[in-house]
mmCIF entry with sequence, helices, sheets and N, C-alpha, C, O atoms, coordinates in Angstrom:
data_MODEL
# 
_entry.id   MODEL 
# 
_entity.id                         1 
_entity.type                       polymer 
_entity.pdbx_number_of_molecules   1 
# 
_entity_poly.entity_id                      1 
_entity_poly.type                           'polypeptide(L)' 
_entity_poly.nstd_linkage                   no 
_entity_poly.nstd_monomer                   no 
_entity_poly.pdbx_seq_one_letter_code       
;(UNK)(UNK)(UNK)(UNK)(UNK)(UNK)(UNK)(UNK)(UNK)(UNK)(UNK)(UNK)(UNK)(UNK)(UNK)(UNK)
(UNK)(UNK)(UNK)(UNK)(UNK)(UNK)(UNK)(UNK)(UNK)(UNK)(UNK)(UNK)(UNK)(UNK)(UNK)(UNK)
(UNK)(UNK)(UNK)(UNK)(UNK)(UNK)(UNK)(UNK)(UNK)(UNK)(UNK)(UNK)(UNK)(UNK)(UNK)(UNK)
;
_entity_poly.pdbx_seq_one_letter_code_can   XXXXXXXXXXXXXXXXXXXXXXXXXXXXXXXXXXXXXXXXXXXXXXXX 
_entity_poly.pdbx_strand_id                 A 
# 
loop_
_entity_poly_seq.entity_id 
_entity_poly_seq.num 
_entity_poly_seq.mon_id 
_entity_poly_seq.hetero 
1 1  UNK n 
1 2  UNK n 
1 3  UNK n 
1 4  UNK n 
1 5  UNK n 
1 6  UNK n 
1 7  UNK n 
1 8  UNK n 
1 9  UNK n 
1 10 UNK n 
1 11 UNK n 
1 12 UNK n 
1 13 UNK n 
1 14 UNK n 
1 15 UNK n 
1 16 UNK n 
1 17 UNK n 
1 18 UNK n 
1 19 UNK n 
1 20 UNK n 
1 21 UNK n 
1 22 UNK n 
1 23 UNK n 
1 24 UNK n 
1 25 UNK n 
1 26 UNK n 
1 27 UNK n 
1 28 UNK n 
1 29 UNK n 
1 30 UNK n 
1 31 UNK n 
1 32 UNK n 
1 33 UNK n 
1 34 UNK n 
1 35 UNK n 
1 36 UNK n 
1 37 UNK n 
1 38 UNK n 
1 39 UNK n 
1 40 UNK n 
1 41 UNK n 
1 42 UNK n 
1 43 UNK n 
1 44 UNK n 
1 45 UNK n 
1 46 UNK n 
1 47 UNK n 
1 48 UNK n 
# 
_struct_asym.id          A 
_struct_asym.entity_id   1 
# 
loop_
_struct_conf.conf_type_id 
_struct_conf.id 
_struct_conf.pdbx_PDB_helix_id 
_struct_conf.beg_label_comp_id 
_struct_conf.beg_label_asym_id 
_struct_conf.beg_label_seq_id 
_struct_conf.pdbx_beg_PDB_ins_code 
_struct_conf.end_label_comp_id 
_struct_conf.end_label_asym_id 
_struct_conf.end_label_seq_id 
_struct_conf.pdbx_end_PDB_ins_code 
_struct_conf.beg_auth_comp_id 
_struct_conf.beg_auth_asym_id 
_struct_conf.beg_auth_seq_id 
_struct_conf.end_auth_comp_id 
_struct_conf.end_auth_asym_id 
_struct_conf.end_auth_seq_id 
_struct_conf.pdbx_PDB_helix_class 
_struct_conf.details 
_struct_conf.pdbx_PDB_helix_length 
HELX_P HELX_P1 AA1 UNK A 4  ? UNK A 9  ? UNK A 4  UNK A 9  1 ? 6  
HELX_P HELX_P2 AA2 UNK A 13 ? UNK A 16 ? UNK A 13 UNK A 16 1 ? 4  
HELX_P HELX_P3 AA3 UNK A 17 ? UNK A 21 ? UNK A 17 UNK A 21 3 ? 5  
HELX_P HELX_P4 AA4 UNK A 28 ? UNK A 47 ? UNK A 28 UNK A 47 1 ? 20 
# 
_struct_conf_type.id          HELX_P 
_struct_conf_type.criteria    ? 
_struct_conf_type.reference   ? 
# 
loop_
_atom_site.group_PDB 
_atom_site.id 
_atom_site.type_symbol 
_atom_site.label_atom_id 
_atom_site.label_alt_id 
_atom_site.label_comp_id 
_atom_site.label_asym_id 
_atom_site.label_entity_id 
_atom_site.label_seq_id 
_atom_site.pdbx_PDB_ins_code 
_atom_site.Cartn_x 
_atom_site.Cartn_y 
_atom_site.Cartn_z 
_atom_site.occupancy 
_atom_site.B_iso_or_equiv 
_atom_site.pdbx_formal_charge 
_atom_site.auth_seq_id 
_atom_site.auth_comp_id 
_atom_site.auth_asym_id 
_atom_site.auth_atom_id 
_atom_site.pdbx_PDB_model_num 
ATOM 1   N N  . UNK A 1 1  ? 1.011   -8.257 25.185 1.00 0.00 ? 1  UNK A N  1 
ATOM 2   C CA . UNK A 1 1  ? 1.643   -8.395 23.905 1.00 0.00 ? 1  UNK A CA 1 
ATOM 3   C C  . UNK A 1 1  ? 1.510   -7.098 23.107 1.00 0.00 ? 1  UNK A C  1 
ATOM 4   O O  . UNK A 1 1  ? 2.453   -6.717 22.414 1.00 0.00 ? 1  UNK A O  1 
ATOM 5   N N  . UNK A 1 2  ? 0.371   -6.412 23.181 1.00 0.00 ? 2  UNK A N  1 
ATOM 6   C CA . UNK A 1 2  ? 0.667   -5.595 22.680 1.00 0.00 ? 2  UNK A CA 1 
ATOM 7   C C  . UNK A 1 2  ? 0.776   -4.054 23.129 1.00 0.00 ? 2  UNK A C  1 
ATOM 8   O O  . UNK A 1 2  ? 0.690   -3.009 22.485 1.00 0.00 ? 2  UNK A O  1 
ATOM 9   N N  . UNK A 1 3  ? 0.979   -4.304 24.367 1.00 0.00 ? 3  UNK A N  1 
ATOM 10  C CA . UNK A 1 3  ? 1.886   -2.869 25.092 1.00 0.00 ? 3  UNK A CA 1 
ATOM 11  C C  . UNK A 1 3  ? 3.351   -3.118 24.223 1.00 0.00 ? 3  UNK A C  1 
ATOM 12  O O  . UNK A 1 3  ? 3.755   -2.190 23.522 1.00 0.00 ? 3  UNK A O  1 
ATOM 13  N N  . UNK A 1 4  ? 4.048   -4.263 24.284 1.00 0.00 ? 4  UNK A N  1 
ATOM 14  C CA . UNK A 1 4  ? 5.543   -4.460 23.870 1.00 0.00 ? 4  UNK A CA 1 
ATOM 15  C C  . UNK A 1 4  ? 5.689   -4.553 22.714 1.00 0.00 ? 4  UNK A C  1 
ATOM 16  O O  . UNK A 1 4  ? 6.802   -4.469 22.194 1.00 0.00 ? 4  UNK A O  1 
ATOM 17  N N  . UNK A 1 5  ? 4.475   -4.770 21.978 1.00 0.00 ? 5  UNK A N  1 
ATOM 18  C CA . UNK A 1 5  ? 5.005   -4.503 20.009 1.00 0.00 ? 5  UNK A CA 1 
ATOM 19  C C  . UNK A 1 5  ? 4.751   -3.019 20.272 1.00 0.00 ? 5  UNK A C  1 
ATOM 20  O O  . UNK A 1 5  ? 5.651   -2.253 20.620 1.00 0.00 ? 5  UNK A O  1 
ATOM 21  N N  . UNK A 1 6  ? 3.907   -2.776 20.150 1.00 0.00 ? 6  UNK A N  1 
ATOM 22  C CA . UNK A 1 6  ? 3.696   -0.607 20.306 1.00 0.00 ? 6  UNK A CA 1 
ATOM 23  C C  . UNK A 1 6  ? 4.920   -0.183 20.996 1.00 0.00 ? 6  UNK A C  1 
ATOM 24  O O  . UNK A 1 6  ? 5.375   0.896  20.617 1.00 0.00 ? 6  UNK A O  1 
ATOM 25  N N  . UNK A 1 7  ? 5.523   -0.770 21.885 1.00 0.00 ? 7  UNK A N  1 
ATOM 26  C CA . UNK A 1 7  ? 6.634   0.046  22.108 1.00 0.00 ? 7  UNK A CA 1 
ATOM 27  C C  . UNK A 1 7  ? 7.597   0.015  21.362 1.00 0.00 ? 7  UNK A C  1 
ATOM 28  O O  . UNK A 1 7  ? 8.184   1.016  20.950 1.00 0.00 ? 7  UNK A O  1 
ATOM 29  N N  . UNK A 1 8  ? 7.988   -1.620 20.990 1.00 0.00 ? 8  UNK A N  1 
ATOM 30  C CA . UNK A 1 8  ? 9.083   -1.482 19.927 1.00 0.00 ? 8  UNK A CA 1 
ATOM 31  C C  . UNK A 1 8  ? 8.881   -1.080 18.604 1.00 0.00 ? 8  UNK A C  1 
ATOM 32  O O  . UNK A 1 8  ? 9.773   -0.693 17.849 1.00 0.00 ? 8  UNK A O  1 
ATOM 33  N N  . UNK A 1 9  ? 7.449   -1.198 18.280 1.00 0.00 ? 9  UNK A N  1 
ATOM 34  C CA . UNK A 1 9  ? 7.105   -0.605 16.830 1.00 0.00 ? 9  UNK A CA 1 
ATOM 35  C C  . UNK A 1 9  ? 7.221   0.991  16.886 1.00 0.00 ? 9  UNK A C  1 
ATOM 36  O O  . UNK A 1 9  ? 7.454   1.470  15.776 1.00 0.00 ? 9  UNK A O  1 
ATOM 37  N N  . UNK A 1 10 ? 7.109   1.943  17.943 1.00 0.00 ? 10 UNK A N  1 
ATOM 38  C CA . UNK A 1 10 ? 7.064   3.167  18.310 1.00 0.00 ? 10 UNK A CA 1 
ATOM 39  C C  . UNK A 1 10 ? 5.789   3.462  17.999 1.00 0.00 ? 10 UNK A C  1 
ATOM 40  O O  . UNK A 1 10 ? 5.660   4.657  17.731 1.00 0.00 ? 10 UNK A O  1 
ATOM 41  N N  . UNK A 1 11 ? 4.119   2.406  17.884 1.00 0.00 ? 11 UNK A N  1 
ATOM 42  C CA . UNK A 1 11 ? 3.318   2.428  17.181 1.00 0.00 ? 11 UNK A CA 1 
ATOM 43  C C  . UNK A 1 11 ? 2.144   2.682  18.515 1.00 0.00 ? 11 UNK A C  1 
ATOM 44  O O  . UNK A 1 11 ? 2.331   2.403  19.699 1.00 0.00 ? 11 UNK A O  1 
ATOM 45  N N  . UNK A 1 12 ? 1.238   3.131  18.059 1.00 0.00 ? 12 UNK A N  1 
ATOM 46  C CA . UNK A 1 12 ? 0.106   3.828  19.170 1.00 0.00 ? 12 UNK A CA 1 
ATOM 47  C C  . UNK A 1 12 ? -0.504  2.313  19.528 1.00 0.00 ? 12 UNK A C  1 
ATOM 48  O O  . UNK A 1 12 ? -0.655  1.533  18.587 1.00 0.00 ? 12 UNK A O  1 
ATOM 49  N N  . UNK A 1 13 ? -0.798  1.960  20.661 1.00 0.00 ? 13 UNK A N  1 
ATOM 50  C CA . UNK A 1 13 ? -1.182  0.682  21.270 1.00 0.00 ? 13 UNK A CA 1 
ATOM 51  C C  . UNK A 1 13 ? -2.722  0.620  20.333 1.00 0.00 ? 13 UNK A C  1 
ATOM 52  O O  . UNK A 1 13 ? -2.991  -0.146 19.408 1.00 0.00 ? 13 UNK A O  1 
ATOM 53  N N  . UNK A 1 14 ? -3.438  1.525  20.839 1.00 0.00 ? 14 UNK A N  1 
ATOM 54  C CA . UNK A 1 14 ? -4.663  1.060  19.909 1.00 0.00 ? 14 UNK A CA 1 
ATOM 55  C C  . UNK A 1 14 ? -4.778  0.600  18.453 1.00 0.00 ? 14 UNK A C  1 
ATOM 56  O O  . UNK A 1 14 ? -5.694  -0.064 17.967 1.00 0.00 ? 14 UNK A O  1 
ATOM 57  N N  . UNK A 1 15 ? -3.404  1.194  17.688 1.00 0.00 ? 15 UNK A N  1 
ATOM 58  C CA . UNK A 1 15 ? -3.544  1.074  16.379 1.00 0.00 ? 15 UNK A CA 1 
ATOM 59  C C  . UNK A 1 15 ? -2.840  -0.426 16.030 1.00 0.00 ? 15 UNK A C  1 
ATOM 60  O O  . UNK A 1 15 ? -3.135  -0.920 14.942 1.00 0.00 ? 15 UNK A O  1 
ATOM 61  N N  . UNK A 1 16 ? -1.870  -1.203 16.969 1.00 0.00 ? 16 UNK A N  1 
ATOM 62  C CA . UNK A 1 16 ? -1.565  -2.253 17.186 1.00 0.00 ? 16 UNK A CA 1 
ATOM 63  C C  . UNK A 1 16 ? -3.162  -3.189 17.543 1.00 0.00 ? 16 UNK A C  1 
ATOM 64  O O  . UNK A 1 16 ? -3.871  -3.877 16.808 1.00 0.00 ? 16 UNK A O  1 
ATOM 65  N N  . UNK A 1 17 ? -3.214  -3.010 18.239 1.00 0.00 ? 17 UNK A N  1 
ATOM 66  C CA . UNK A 1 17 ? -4.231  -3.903 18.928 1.00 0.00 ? 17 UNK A CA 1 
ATOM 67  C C  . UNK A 1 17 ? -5.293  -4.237 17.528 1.00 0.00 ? 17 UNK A C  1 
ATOM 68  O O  . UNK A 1 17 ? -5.643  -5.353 17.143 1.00 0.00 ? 17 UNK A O  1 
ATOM 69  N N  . UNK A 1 18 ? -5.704  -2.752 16.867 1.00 0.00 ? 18 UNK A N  1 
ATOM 70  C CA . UNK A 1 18 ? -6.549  -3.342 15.951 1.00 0.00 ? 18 UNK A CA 1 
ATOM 71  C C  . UNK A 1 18 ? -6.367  -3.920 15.038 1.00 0.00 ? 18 UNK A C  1 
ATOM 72  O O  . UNK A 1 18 ? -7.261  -4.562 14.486 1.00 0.00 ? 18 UNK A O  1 
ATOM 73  N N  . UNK A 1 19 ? -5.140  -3.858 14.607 1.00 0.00 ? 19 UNK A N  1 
ATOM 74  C CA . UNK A 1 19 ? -4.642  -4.303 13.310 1.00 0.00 ? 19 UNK A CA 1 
ATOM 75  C C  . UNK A 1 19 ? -4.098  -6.002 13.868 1.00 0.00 ? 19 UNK A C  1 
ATOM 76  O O  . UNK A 1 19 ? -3.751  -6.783 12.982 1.00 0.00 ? 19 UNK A O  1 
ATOM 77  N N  . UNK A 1 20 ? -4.067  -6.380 15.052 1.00 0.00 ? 20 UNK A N  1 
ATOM 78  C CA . UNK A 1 20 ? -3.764  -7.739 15.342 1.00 0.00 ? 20 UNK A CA 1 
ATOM 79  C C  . UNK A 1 20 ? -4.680  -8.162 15.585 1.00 0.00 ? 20 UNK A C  1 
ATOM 80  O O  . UNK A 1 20 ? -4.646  -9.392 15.606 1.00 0.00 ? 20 UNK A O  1 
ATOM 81  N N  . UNK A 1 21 ? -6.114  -7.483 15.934 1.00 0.00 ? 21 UNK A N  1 
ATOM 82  C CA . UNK A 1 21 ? -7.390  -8.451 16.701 1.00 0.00 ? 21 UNK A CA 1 
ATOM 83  C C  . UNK A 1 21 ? -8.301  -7.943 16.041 1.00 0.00 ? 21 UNK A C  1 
ATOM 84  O O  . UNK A 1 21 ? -9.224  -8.757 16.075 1.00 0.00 ? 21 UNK A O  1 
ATOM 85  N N  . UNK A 1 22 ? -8.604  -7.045 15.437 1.00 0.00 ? 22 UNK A N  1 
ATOM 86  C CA . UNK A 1 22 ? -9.571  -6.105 14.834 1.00 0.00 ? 22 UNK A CA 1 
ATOM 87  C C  . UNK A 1 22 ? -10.854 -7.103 13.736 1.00 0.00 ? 22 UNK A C  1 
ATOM 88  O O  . UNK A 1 22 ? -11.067 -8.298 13.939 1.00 0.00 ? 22 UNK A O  1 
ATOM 89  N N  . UNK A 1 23 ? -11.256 -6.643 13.103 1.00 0.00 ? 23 UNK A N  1 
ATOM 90  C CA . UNK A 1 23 ? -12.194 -7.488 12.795 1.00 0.00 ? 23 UNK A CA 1 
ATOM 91  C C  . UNK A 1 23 ? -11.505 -7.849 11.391 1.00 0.00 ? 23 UNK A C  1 
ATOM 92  O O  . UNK A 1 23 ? -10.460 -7.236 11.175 1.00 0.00 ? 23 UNK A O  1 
ATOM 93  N N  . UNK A 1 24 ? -11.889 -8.661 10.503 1.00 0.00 ? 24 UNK A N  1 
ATOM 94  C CA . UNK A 1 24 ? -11.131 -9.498 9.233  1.00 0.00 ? 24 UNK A CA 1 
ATOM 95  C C  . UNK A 1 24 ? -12.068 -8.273 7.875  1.00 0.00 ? 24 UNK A C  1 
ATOM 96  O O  . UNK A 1 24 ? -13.175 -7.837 7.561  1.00 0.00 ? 24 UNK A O  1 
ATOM 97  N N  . UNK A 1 25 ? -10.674 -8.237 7.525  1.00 0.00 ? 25 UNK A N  1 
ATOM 98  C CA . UNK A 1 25 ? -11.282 -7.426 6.205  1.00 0.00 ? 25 UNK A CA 1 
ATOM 99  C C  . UNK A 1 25 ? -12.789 -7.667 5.257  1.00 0.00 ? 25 UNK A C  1 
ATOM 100 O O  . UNK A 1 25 ? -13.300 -8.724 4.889  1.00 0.00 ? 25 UNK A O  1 
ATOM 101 N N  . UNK A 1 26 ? -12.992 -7.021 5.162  1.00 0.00 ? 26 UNK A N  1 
ATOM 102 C CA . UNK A 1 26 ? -14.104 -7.010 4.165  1.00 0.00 ? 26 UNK A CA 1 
ATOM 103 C C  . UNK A 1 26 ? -14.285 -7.059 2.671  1.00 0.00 ? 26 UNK A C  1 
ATOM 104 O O  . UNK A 1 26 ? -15.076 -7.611 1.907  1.00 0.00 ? 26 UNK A O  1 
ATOM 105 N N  . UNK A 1 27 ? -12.777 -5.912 2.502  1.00 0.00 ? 27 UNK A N  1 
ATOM 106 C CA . UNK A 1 27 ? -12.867 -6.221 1.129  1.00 0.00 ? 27 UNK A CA 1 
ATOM 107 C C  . UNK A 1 27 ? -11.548 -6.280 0.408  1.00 0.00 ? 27 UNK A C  1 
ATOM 108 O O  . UNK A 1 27 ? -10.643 -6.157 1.234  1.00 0.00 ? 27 UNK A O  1 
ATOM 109 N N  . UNK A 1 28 ? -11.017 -6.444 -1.026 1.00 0.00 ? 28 UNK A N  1 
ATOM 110 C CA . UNK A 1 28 ? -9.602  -6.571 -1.044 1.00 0.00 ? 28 UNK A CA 1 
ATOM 111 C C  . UNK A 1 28 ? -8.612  -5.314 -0.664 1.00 0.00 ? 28 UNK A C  1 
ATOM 112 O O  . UNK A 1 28 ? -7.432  -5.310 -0.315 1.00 0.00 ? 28 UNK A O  1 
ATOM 113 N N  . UNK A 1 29 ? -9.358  -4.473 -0.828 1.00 0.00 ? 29 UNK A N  1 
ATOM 114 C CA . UNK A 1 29 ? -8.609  -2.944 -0.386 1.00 0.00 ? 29 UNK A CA 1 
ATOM 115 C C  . UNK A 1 29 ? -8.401  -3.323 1.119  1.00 0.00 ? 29 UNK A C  1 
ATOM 116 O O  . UNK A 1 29 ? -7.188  -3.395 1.316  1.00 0.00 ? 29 UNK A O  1 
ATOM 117 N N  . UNK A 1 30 ? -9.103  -3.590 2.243  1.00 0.00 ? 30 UNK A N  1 
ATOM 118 C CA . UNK A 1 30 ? -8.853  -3.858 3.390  1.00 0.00 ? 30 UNK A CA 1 
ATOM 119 C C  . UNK A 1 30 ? -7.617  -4.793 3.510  1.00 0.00 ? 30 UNK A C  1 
ATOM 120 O O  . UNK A 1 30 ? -6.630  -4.567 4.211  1.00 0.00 ? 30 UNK A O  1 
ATOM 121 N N  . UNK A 1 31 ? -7.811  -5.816 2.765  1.00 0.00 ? 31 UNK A N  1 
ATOM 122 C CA . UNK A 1 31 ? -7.215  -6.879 3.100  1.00 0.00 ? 31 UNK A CA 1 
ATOM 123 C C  . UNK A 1 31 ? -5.767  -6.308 3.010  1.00 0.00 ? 31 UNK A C  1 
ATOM 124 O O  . UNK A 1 31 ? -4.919  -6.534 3.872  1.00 0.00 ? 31 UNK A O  1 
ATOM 125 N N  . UNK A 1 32 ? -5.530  -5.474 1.787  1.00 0.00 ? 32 UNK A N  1 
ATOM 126 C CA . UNK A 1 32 ? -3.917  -5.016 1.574  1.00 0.00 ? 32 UNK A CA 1 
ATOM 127 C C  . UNK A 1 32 ? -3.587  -3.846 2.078  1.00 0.00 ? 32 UNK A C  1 
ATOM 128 O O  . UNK A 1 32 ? -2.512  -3.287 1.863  1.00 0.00 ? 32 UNK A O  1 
ATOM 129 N N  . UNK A 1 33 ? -4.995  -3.176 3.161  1.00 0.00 ? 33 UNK A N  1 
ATOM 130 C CA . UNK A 1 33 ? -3.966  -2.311 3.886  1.00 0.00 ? 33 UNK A CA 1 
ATOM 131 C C  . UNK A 1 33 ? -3.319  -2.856 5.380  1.00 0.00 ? 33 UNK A C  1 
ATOM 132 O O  . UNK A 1 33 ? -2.464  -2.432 6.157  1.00 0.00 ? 33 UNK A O  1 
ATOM 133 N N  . UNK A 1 34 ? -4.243  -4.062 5.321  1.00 0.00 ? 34 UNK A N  1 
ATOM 134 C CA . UNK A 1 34 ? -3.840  -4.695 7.068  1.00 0.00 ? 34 UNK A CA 1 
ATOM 135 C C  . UNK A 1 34 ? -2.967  -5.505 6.195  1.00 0.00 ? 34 UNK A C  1 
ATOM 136 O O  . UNK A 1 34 ? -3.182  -6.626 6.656  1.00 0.00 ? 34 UNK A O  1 
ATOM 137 N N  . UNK A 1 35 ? -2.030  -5.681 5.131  1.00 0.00 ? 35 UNK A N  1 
ATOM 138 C CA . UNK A 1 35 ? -1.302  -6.371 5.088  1.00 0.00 ? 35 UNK A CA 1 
ATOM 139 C C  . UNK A 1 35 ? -0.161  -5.505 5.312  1.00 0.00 ? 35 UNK A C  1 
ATOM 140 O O  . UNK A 1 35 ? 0.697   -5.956 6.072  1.00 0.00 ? 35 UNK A O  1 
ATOM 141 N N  . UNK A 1 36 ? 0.056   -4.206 4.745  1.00 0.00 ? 36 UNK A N  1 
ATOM 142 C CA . UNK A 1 36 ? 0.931   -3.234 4.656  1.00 0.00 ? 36 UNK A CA 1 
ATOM 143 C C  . UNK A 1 36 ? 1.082   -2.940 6.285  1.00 0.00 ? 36 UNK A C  1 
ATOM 144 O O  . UNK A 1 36 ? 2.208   -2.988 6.778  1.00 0.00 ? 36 UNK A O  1 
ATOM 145 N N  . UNK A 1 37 ? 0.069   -2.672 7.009  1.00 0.00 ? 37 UNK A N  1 
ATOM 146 C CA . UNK A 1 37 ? 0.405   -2.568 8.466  1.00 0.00 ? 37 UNK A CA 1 
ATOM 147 C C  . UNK A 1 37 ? 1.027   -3.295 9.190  1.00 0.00 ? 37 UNK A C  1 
ATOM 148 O O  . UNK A 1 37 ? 1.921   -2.899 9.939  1.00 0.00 ? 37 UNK A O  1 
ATOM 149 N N  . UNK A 1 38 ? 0.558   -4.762 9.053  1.00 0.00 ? 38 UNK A N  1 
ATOM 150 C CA . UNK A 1 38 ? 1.367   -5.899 9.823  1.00 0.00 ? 38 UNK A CA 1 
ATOM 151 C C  . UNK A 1 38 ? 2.152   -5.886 9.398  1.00 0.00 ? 38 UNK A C  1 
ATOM 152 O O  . UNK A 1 38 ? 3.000   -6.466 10.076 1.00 0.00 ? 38 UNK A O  1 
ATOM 153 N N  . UNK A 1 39 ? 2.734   -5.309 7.991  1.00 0.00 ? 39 UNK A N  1 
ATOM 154 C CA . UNK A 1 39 ? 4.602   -5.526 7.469  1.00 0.00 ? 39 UNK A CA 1 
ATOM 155 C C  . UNK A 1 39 ? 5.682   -4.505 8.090  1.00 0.00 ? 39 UNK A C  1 
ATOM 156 O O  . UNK A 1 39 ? 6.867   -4.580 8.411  1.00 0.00 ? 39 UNK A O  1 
ATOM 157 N N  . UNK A 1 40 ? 4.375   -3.213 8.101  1.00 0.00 ? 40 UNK A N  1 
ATOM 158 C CA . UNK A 1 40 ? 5.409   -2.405 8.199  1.00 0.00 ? 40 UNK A CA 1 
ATOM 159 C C  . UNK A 1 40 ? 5.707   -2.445 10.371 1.00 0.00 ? 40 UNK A C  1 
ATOM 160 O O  . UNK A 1 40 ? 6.840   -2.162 10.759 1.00 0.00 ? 40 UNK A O  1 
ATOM 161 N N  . UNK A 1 41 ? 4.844   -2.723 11.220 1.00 0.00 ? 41 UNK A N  1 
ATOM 162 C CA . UNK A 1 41 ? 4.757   -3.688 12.102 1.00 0.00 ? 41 UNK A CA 1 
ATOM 163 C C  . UNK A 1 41 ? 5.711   -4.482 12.348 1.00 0.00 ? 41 UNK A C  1 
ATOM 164 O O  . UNK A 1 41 ? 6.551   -4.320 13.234 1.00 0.00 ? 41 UNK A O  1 
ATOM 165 N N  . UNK A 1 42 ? 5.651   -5.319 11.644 1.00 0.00 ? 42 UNK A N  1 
ATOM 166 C CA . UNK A 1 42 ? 7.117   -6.425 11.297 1.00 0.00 ? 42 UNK A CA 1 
ATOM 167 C C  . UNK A 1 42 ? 8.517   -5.743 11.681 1.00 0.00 ? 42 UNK A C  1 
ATOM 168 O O  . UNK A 1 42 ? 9.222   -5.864 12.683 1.00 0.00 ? 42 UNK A O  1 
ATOM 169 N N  . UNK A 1 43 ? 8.628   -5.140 10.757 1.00 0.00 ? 43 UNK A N  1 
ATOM 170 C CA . UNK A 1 43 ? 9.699   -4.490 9.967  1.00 0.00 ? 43 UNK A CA 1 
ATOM 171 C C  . UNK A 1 43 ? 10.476  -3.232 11.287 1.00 0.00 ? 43 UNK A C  1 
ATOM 172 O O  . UNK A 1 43 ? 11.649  -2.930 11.507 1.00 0.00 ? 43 UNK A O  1 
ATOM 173 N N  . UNK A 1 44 ? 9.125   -2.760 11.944 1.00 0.00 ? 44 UNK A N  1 
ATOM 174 C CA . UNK A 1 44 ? 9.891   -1.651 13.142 1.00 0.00 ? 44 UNK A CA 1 
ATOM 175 C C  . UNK A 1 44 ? 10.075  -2.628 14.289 1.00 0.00 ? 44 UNK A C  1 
ATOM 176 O O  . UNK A 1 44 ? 10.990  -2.504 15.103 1.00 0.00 ? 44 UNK A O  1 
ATOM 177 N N  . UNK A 1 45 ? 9.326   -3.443 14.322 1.00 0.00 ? 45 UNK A N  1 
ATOM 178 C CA . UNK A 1 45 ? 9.959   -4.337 15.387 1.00 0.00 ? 45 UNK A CA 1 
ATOM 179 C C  . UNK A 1 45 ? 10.845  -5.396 15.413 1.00 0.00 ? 45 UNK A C  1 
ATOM 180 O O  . UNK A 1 45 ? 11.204  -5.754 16.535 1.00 0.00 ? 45 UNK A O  1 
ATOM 181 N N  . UNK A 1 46 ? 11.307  -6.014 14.415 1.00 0.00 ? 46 UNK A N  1 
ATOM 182 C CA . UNK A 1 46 ? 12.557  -6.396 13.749 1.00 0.00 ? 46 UNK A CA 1 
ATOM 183 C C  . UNK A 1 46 ? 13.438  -5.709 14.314 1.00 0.00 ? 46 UNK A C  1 
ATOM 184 O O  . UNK A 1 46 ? 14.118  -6.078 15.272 1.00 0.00 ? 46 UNK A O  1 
ATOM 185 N N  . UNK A 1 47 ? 13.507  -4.345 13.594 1.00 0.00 ? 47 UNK A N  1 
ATOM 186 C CA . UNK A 1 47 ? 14.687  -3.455 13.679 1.00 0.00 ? 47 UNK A CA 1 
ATOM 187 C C  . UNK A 1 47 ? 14.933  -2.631 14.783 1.00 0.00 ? 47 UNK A C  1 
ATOM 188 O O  . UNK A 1 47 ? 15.889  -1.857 14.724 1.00 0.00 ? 47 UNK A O  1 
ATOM 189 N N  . UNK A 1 48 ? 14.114  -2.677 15.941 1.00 0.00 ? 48 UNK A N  1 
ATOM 190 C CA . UNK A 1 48 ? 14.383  -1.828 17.037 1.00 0.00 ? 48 UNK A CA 1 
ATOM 191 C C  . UNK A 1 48 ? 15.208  -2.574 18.257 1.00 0.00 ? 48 UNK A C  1 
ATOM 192 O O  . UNK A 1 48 ? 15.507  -1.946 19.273 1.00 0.00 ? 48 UNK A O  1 
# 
């Protein structure tokens, strides 16, 4: 699963992987940058 989002996201596999399995935020700053990732995530793989 996530060889094929990194490809369609054009996104580095590791940086996928962590941001889908990685450990759960800590604090609210965390929380809204793994939200911004999984959108923008979303959003290239949507559109590719």
């Amino acid at each position: 699963m996530v060889t094929t989002i990194a490809q369609r996201s054009k996104a580095d596999p590791p940086f996928v992987a962590y941001h889908l399995f990685g450990p759960a935020p800590a604090t609210d700053n965390d929380l809204l940058q793994l939200a911004r990732a999984l959108d923008d995530i979303e959003r290239q793989v949507t559109h590719s």
